[in-house]
C-alpha positions in Angstrom: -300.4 -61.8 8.7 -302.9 -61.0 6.0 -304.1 -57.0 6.8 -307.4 -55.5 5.8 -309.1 -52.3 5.3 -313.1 -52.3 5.6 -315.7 -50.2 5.9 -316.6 -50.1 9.9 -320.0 -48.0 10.0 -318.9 -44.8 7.7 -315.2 -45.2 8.5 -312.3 -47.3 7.1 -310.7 -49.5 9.7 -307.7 -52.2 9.6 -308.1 -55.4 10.4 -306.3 -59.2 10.6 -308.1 -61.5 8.4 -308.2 -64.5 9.9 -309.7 -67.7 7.4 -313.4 -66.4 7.5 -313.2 -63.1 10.0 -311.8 -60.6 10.1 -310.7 -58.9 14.3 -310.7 -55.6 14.6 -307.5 -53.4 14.8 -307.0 -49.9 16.0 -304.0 -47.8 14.5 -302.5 -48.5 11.0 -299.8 -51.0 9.8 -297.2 -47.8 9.3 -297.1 -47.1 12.9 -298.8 -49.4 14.8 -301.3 -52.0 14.4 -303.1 -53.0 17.7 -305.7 -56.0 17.6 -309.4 -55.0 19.7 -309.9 -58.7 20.2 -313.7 -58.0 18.3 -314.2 -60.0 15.5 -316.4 -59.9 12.0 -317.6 -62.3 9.7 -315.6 -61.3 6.7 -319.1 -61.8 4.6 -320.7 -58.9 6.5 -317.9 -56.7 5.5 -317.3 -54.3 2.6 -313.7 -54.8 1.7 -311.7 -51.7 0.4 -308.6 -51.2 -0.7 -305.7 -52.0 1.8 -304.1 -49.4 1.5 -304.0 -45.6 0.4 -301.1 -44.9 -1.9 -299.6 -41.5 -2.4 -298.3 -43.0 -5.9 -298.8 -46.2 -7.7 -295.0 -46.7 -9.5 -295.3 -49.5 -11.8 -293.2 -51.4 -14.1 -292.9 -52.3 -17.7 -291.5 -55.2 -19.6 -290.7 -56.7 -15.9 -291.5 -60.7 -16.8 -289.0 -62.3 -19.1 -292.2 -64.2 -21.0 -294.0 -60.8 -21.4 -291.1 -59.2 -23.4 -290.6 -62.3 -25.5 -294.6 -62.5 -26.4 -293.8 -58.8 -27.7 -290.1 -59.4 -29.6 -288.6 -57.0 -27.2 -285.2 -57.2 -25.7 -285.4 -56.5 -21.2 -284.5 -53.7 -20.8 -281.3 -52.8 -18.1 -282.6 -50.7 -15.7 -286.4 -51.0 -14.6 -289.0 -48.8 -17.0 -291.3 -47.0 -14.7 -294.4 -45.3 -14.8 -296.9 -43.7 -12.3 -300.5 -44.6 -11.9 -302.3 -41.8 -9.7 -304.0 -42.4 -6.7 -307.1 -41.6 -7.7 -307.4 -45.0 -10.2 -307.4 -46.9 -6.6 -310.4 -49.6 -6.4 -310.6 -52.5 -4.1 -312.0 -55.9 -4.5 -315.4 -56.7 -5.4 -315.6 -53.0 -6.9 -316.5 -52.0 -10.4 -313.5 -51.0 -13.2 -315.3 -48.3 -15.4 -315.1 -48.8 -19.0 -314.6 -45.0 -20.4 -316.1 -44.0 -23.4 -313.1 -42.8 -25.1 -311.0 -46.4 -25.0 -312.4 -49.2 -27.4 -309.9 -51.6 -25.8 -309.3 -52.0 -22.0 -306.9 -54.9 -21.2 -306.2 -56.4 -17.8 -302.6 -57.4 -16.4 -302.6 -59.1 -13.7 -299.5 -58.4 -11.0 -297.6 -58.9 -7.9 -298.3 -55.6 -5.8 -295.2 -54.3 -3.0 -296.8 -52.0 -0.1 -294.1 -49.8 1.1 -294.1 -49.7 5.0 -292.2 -46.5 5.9 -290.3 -43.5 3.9 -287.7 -44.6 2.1 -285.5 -42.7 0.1 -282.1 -43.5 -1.8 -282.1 -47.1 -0.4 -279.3 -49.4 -0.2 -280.2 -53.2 -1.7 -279.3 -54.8 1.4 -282.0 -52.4 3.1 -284.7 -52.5 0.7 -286.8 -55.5 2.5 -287.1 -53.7 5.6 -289.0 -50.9 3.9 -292.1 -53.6 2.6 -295.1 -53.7 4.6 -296.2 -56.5 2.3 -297.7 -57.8 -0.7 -300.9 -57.4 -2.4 -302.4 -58.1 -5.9 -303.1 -55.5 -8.5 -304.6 -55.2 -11.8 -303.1 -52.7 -13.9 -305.9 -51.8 -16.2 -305.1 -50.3 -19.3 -306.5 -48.6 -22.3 -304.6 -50.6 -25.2 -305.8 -47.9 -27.3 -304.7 -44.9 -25.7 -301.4 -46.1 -25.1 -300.8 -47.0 -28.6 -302.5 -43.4 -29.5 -300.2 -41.5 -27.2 -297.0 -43.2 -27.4 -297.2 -42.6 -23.9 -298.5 -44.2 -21.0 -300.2 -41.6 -18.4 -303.7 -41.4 -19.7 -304.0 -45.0 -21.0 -303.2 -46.0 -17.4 -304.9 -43.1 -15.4 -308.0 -43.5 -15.4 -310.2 -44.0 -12.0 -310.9 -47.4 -11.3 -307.8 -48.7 -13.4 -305.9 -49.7 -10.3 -308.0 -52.5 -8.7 -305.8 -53.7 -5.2 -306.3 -56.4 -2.6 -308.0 -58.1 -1.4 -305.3 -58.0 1.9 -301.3 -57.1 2.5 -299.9 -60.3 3.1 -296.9 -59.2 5.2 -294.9 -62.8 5.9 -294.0 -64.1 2.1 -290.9 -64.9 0.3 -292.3 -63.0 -3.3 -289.4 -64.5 -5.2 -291.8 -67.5 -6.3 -295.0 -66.9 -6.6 -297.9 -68.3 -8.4 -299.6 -65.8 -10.7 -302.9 -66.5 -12.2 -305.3 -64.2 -13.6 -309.0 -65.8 -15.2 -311.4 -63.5 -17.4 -315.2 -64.9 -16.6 -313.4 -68.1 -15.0 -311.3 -68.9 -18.1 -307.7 -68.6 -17.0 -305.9 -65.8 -19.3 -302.2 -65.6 -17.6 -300.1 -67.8 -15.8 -296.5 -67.6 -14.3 -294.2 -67.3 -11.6 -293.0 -64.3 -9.6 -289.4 -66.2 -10.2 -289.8 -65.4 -14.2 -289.5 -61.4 -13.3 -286.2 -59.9 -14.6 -285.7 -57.0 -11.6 -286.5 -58.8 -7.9 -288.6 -56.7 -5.9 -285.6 -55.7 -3.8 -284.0 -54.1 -6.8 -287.1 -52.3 -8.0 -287.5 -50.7 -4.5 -283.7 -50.0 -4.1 -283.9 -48.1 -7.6 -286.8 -46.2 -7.6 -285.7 -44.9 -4.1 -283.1 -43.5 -5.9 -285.5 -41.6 -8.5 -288.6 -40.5 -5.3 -289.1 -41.0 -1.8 -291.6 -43.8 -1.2 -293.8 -42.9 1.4 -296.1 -45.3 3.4 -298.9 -47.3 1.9 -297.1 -46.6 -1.9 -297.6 -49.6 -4.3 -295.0 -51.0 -6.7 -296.8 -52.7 -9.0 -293.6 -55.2 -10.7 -294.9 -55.7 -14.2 -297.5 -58.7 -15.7 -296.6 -61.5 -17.5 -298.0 -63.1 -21.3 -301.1 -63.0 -21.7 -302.8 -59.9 -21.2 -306.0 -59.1 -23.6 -309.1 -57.2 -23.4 -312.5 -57.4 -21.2 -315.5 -56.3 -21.8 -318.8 -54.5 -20.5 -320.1 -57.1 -18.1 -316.8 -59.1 -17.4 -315.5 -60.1 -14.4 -311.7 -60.0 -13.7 -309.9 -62.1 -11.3 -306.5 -61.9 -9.8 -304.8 -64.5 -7.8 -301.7 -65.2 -6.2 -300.9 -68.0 -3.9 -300.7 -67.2 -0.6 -302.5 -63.8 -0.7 -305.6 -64.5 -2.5 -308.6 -63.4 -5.1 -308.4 -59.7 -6.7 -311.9 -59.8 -8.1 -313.4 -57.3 -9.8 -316.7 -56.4 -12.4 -316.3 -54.0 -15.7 -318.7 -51.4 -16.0 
């Protein structure tokens, strides 16, 4: 089932996408999501985000190819970061170029929506605490990062966490196509099989470092390739099975 989250009049509403429409749901995917039986042309809606995260927790040096394009050995436990919720854009919308960055890269990733509040999780019990799976552009200031020798403002900014365009909530995200194109030139390529921590592991361990609350994204780390857009560009995301993360930079 592929959930959405649109703009019904002036309020946000979930939805089943179904090929070209969309049917109308009423509750929310954490407690419990009840088709209307009303259906939308999915062209006549404004798409947002698909879900509100408390926290974005996201991974570094997660895809075996990324680390080798960089020299640098995997690490043994997952490196995690936070994004805030505040960076949270959905498809179609605009990713703001700020004025201090001279470099903003894309990197293009498999997102995990966390379905109910999970805390200090076994790894047999992980699955049951996804919702689903989403894609996610982890938008970076190359910069900044470099700059800082930390990570927090060169991943912070609003509109640096582009996510949909739906949860896919019945998918095996062990093996994955991953493909992200720049203007329609395709810039990464791989395989969800190629990351070094499964998804189960990464949402076993951070369990053990926060509670996870609903509608909380893992973002599990991009692949080789990543490189910078520009003013103007447009940035696509996709994954097989879930779909087109497009968005423009502004």
């Amino acid at each position: 089932m592929k959930i959405v989250r649109y703009l019904n009049g002036k309020k946000a509403a979930y939805g089943i996408l179904e090929g070209e429409r969309v049917q109308g749901c009423t509750g929310t995917p954490y407690t419990r999501l009840k088709p209307t039986g009303k259906y939308h042309k999915l062209n006549s809606l404004k798409l947002l985000a698909p879900c509100t995260p408390s926290k974005i927790i996201a991974l570094g040096w997660n895809y075996r190819s990324h680390a080798a394009e960089f020299k640098l050995a995997l690490p043994t436990e997952p490196l995690i970061f936070l994004k805030p919720s505040t960076s949270v854009i959905g498809p179609e919308d605009k990713i703001i170029y700020p004025a201090s960055s001279h470099q903003v890269d894309y990197e293009g990733e498999l997102g995990v929506v966390i379905r109910k509040r999970a805390w200090q999780l076994p790894l047999d019990e992980a699955e049951r605490y996804i919702l689903g799976y989403t894609c996610f552009n982890d938008v970076t200031a190359r910069d900044l990062q470099a700059k800082d020798k930390q990570w927090t403002r060169a991943k912070g900014f609003d509109t640096f966490a582009p996510t949909g365009p739906c949860i896919e909530t019945e998918l095996d995200p062990s093996h994955l196509s991953l493909e992200t194109y720049l203007n329609g030139e395709l810039k990464q390529q791989t395989n969800t099989s190629d990351l070094f921590f499964s998804v189960p592991e990464l949402v076993s361990f951070i369990s053990h470092v926060m509670t996870l609350l609903p509608g909380d994204i893992i973002a599990t780390g991009t692949t080789s390739g990543i490189g910078p857009m520009q003013r103007g560009d447009t940035i696509e995301v996709r994954i097989e099975r879930i779909g087109t993360l497009r968005n423009y930079v502004a």
